[in-house]
N, C-alpha and C positions, 0 to 999 in steps of 0.2 A: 661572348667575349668576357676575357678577366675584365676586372675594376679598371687596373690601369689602361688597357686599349679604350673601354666605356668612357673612362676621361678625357684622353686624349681625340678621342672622335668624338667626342661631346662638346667640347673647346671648338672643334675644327667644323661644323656643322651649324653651329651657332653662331658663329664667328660673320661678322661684316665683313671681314676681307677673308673668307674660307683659304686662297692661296698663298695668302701671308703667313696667314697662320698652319700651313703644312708646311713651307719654307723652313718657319723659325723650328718646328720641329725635325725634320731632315738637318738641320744645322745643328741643336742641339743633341742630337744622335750622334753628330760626325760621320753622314754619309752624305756621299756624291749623288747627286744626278745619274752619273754613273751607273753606279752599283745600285741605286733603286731603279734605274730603269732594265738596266740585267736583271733582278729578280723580279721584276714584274713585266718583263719581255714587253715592255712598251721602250719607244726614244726617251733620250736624255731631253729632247726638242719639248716635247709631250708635257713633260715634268716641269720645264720651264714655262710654259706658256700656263701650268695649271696656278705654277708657285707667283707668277706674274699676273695674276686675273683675268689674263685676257681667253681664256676658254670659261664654259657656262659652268657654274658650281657645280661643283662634284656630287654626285649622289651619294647616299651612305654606304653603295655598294662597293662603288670606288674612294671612299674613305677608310673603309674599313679593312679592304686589300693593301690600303697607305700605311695603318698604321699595324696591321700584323707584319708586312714585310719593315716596319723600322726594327720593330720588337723582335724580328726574328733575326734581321742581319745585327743588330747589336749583341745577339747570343752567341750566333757565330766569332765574337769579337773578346768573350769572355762577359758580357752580358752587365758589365761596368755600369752604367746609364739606367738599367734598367731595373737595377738592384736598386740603386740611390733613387728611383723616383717611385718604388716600393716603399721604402722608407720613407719619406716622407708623409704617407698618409698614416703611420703610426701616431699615438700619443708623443705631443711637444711639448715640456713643461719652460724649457727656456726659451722657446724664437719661435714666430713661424716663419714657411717659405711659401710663395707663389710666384710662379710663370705667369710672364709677359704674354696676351693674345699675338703679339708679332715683337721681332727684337728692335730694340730702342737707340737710336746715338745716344752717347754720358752727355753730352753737352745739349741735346733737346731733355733729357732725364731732369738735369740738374731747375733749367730753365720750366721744367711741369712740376717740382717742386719747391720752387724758390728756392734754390737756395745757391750759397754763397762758395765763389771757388777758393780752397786753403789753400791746395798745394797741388801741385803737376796737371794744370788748365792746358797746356799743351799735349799732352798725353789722353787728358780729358777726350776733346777732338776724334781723336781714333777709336775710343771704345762703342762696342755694340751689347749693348743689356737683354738678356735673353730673362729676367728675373731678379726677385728679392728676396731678403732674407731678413726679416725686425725682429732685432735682441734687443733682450733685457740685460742690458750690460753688466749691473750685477750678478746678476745670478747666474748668467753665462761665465765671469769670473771666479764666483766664489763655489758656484755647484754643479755646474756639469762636468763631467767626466771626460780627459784629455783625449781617449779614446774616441769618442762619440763626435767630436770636430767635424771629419768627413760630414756628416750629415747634416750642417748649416749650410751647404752649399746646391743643398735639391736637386735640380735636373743639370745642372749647369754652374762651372763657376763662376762663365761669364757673367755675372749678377751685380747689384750693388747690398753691400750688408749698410742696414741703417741701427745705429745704435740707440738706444735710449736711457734715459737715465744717467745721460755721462753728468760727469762734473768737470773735470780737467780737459778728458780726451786721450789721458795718458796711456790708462790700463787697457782700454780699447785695440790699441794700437801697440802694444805692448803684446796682446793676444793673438794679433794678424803677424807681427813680426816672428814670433816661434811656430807660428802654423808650417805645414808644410803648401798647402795650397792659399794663395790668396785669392782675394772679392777681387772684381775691377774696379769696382767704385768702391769707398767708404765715405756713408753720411754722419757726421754728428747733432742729435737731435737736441732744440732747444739745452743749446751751449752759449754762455756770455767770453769765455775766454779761455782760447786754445793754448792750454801746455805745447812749451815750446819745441819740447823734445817727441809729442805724437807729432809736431809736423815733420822736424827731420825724419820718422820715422817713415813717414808718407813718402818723403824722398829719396829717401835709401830703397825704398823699398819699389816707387816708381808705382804707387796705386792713387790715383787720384782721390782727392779728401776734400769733403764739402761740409758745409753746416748749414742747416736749416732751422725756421722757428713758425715753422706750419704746425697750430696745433696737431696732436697726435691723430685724433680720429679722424681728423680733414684729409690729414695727410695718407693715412692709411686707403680711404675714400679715393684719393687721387692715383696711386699706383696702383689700385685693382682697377682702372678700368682701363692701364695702359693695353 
């Protein structure tokens, strides 16, 4: 197997809840039960009961038939997903990304990182985090390349981006407002006080916005082991 299938059935193998965590990948792919159970001529039933844990963990053999058929039905699809999670394991000089072992509710998210709801806690409620994305706010500002965006978003945009180094919260938010794809979450790390105009901007924009003041490396410690 490539690099990326070895990861993905790496994750999935080693995983406490193996069916969870083929779930959140069938999810982040954007394929059905359906359509993986069509190209693996097994039930959609099958699929459910493995993505549910109540069948015995999966061998590597049927992991590994899991995750060639994602990688092959997202080619057929234009191969979207599969590109962006190549990318990823490239050199990052401004952010990195990592996937969640299973997808997260924003409102358990917020609550496993302390932190504090700014704006749209109602909206909070609905999201499911499949992943992170930790910028260097600066440098994500001043030197990466407009082009290059796409690729803070990793497997999935359903993610939260956690910033760091803000001061205001302005620029930040200033940078998700001309994006074309948004985070579902946005964190502001160890901030004493929110410009007023990144909150509108959180409301206009309808992405929920937290702050926290978890040290950095605690913090980092706490989302990889979601």
């Amino acid at each position: 197997m490539e690099k990326l299938n070895v990861k993905i059935a790496g994750e999935i193998a080693l995983s406490d809840k193996p069916g969870s965590t083929m779930k959140k990948w069938r999810e982040i792919f954007g394929i059905t039960q359906t359509e993986l159970g069509e190209y693996l001529k097994i039930s959609p039933s099958t699929i459910s009961d493995y993505e549910g844990n109540r069948r015995k963990s999966p061998g590597i053999a049927v992991v590994k038939r899991f995750v060639d058929a994602l990688i092959e039905l997202d080619m057929r699809k234009g191969g979207v997903v599969t590109k962006r999670l190549r990318e990823e394991d490239k050199e990052e000089r401004f952010f990195e990304t990592g996937e969640f072992s299973q997808a997260i509710g924003g409102a358990e998210f917020a609550k496993m990182i302390d932190a504090k709801v700014i704006a749209n806690n109602d909206i909070l409620e609905q999201k499911r985090l499949y992943g992170y994305t930790l910028l260097d706010s600066i440098k994500i500002i001043l030197e990466m390349p407009y082009n290059e965006f796409p690729k803070l978003f990793g497997a999935s945009p359903e993610r939260a981006f956690i910033f760091t180094k803000v001061s205001t919260g302005r620029s930040p938010l200033v940078v998700v407002r001309v994006s074309q794809m948004k985070p579902s979450v946005i964190v502001l790390h160890d901030i004493d006080e929110i410009d007023k105009l990144a909150i509108k901007i959180a409301q206009v924009e309808k992405v929920p916005l937290l702050a926290t003041k978890v040290p950095l490396e605690e913090l980092k410690a706490r989302i990889v082991k979601i």
